[in-house]
N, C-alpha and C positions, 0 to 999 in steps of 0.2 A: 270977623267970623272965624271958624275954626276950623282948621285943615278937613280936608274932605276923606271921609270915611270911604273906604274901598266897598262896593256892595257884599264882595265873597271876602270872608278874610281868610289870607294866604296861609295862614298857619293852620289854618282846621281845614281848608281845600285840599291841602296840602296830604295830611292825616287821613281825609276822607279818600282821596289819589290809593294811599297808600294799603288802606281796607280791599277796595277794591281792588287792587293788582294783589292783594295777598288772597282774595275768593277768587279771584281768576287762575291765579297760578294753583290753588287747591283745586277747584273743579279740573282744569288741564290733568292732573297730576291723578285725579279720582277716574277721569274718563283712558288716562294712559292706562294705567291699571286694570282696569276694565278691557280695555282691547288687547291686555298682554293676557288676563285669565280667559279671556275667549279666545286667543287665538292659540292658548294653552290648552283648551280644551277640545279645540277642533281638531291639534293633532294628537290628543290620543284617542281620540272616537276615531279619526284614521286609523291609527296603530289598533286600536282593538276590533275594527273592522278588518286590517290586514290579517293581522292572526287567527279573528274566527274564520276566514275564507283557507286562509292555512290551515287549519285543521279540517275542516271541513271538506277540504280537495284533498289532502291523508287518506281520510277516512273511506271517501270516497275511491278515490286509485288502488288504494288496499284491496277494499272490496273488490273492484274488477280486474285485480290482478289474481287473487284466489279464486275466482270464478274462474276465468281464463287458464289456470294451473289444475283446478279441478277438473275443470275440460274436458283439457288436454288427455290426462291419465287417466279417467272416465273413458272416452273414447277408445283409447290404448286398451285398455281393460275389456272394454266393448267386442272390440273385434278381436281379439284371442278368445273370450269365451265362446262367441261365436263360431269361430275356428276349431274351437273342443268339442259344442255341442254338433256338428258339422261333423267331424270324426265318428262322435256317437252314434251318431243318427245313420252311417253309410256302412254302418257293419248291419244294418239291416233294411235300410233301402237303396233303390238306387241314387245315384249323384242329384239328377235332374231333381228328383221329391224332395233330397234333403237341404239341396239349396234355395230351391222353392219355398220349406216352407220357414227356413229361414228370412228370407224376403221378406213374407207374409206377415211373419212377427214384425219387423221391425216397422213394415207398412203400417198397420195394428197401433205399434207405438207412436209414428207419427200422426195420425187420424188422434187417437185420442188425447195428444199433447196439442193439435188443436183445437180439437173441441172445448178444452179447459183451456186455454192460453190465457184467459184473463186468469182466473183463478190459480193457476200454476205458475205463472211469467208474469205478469204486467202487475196487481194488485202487492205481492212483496219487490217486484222491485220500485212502485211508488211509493209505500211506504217504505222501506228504507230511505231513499230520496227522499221524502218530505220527512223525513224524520231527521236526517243528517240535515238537510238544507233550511228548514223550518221552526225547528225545535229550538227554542232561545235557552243558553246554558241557565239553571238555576244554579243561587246561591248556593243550597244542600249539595250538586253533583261535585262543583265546583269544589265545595270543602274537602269532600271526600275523597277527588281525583289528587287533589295537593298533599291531605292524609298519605295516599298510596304511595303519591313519588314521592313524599318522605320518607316514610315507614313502610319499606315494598315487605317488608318481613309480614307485617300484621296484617291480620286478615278480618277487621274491622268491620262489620258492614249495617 
């Protein structure tokens, strides 16, 4: 009888070994990949999360720093004119009347900056807030903010 046949033969087992570790080592290599563009992308959705939070606290601080400066010299302003109209007012009445109804004014203006407090105070400063904090950049602002820091000369709009 005649030498005995191997069931697998080693040279195509062999071959067929070698398919397979070459689709293993592609998919490895498809899945590396993959976890390098996702992890590429997770940090710049961070970075671009960093930076709208960066502009956005700018923007922000800005604002309540110009409030705070307007204030300031609003107030300043406040009580000098008061002290004018104060002079005015005591070449013809006596002190007590005229700082009375100084008082009164300003009582006046507090009562009615009450009564409106939403409408005057609360409604534009939530709308700025939600409008800085809310408002996702479009593509158009975006173009045109790049436009300007290019071209601050033109007045493009």
């Amino acid at each position: 009888m005649g030498a005995a046949v191997p069931f697998f033969n080693t040279s195509r087992s062999g071959t067929i070994m070698n398919l397979f570790s070459q689709q293993q080592s592609t998919e490895d290599s498809a899945y590396s990949r993959i976890y390098s563009e996702a992890k590429r992308l997770v940090g710049l959705e961070l970075e671009n999360a960093r930076l709208l939070a960066t502009e956005k606290l700018t923007l922000l601080l800005g604002r309540i720093a110009l409030v705070a400066v307007c204030f300031v010299v609003s107030a300043t302003a406040l009580v000098f004119m008061s002290m004018a109209v104060a002079d005015f007012l005591l070449q013809d009445l006596p002190p007590r009347w005229t700082y009375l109804i100084i008082a009164v004014f300003y009582i006046l203006i507090i009562v009615i900056a009450a009564s409106f407090r939403r409408r005057l105070i609360i409604d534009p400063i939530a709308r700025f807030i939600s409008r800085v904090l809310l408002d996702p950049p479009t593509p158009n602002n975006q173009e045109a903010a790049l436009t300007n820091i290019s071209n601050p000369g033109s007045d493009e709009e």
